[in-house]
C-alpha atoms as a printed R data frame, in Angstrom:
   type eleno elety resid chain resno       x      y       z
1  ATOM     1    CA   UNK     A     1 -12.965 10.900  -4.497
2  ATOM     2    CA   UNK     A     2 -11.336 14.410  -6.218
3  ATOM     3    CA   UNK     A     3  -7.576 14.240  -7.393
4  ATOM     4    CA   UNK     A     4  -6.960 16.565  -4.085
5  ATOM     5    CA   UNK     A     5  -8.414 14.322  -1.816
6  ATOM     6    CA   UNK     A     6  -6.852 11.132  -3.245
7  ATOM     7    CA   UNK     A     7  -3.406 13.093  -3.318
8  ATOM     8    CA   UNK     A     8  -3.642 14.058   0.134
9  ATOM     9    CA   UNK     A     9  -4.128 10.373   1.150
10 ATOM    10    CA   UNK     A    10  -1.684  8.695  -1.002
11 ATOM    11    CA   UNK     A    11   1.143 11.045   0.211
12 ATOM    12    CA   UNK     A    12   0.504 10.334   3.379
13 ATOM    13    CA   UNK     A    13   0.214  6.372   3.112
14 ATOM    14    CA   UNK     A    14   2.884  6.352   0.831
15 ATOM    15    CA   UNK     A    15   0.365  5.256  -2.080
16 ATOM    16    CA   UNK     A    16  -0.934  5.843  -5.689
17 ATOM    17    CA   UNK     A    17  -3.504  7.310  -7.106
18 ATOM    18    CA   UNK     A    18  -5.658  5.550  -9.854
19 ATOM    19    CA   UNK     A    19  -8.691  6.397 -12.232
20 ATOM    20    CA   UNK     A    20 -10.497  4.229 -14.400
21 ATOM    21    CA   UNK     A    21  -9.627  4.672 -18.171
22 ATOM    22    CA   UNK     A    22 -11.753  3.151 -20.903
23 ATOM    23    CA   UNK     A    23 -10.885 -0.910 -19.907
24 ATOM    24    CA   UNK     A    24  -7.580 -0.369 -17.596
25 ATOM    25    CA   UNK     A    25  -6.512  2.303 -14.806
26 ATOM    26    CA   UNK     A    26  -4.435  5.101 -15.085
27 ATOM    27    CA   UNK     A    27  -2.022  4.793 -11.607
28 ATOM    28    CA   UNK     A    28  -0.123  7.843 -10.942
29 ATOM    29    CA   UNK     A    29   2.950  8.094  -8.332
30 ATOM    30    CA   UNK     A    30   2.476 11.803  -6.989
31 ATOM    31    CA   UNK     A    31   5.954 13.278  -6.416
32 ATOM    32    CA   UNK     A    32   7.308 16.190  -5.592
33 ATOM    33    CA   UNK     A    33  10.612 15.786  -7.447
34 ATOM    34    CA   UNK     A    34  11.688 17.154 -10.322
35 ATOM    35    CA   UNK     A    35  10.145 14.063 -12.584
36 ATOM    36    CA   UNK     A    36   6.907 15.290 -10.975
37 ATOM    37    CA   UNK     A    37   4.337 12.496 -11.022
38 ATOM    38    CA   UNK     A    38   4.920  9.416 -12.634
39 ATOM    39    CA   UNK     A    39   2.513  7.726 -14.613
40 ATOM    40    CA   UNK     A    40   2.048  4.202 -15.827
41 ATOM    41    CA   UNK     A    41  -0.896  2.307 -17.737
42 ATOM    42    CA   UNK     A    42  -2.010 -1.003 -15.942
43 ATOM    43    CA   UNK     A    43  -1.331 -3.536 -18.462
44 ATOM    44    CA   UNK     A    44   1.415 -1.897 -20.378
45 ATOM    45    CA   UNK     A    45   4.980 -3.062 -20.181
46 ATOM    46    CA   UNK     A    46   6.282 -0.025 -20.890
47 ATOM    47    CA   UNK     A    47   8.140  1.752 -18.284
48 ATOM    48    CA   UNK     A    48   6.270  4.748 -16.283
49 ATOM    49    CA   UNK     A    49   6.657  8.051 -18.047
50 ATOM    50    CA   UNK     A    50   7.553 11.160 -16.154
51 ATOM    51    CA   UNK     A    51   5.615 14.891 -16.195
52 ATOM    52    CA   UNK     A    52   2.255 13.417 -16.444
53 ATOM    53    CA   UNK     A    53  -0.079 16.007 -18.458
54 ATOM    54    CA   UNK     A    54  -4.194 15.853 -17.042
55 ATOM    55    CA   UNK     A    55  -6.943 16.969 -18.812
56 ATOM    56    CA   UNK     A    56  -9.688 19.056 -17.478
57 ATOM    57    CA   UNK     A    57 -11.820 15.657 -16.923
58 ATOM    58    CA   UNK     A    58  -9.029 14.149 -15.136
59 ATOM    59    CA   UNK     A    59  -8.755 17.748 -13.067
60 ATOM    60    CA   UNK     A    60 -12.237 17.711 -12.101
61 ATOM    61    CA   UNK     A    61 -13.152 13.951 -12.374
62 ATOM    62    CA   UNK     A    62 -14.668 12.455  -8.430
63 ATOM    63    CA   UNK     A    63 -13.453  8.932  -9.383
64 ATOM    64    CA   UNK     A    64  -9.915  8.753  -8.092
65 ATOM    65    CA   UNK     A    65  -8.641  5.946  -5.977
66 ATOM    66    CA   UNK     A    66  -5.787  5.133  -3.540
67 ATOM    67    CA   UNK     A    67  -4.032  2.028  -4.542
68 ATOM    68    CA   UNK     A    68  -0.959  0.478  -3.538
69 ATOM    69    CA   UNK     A    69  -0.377 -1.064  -7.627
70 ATOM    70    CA   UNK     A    70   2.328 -0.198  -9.340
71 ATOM    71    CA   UNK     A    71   4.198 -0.665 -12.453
72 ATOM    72    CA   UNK     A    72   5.864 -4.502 -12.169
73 ATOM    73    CA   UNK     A    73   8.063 -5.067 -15.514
C-alpha cells in the first residue's frame, strides 16, 4: 500500500508503518508532535531517532505495511 494509505490506517489503529529495507524493515511511528515521526531499524538496539527524512522512493514506494512492532531495547 502508498505511505498515505498506510498512514491513514495506522493513525487510526494506533499502529506503525513499515517498509522492507535491503534484509530488515524500516518501522516508523507517525506523529504529529513536534519529534514528528519516529523511526527505528528492526534489529538495531539503538534507540528510535526522531524527524525521520524519506527519500523520493520511500515517498512514492506501494510497499508500506501496518504493523503493530516496535522498538523493544
Amino acid at each position: 500500500m502508498t505511505i498515505t494509505e498506510a498512514t491513514r490506517r495506522a493513525m487510526a489503529e494506533g499502529k506503525n508503518i513499515a517498509r522492507r529495507w535491503y534484509d530488515r524493515r524500516i518501522i516508523i511511528k507517525p506523529e504529529t508532535s513536534p519529534d514528528c515521526c519516529l523511526i527505528w531499524l528492526e534489529g538495531s538496539r539503538r534507540p528510535p531517532a526522531v524527524r525521520w527524512n524519506p527519500d523520493a522512493d520511500d515517498l512514492i514506494s506501494d510497499a508500506w505495511e501496518v504493523t503493530g512492532d516496535w522498538y523493544e531495547p
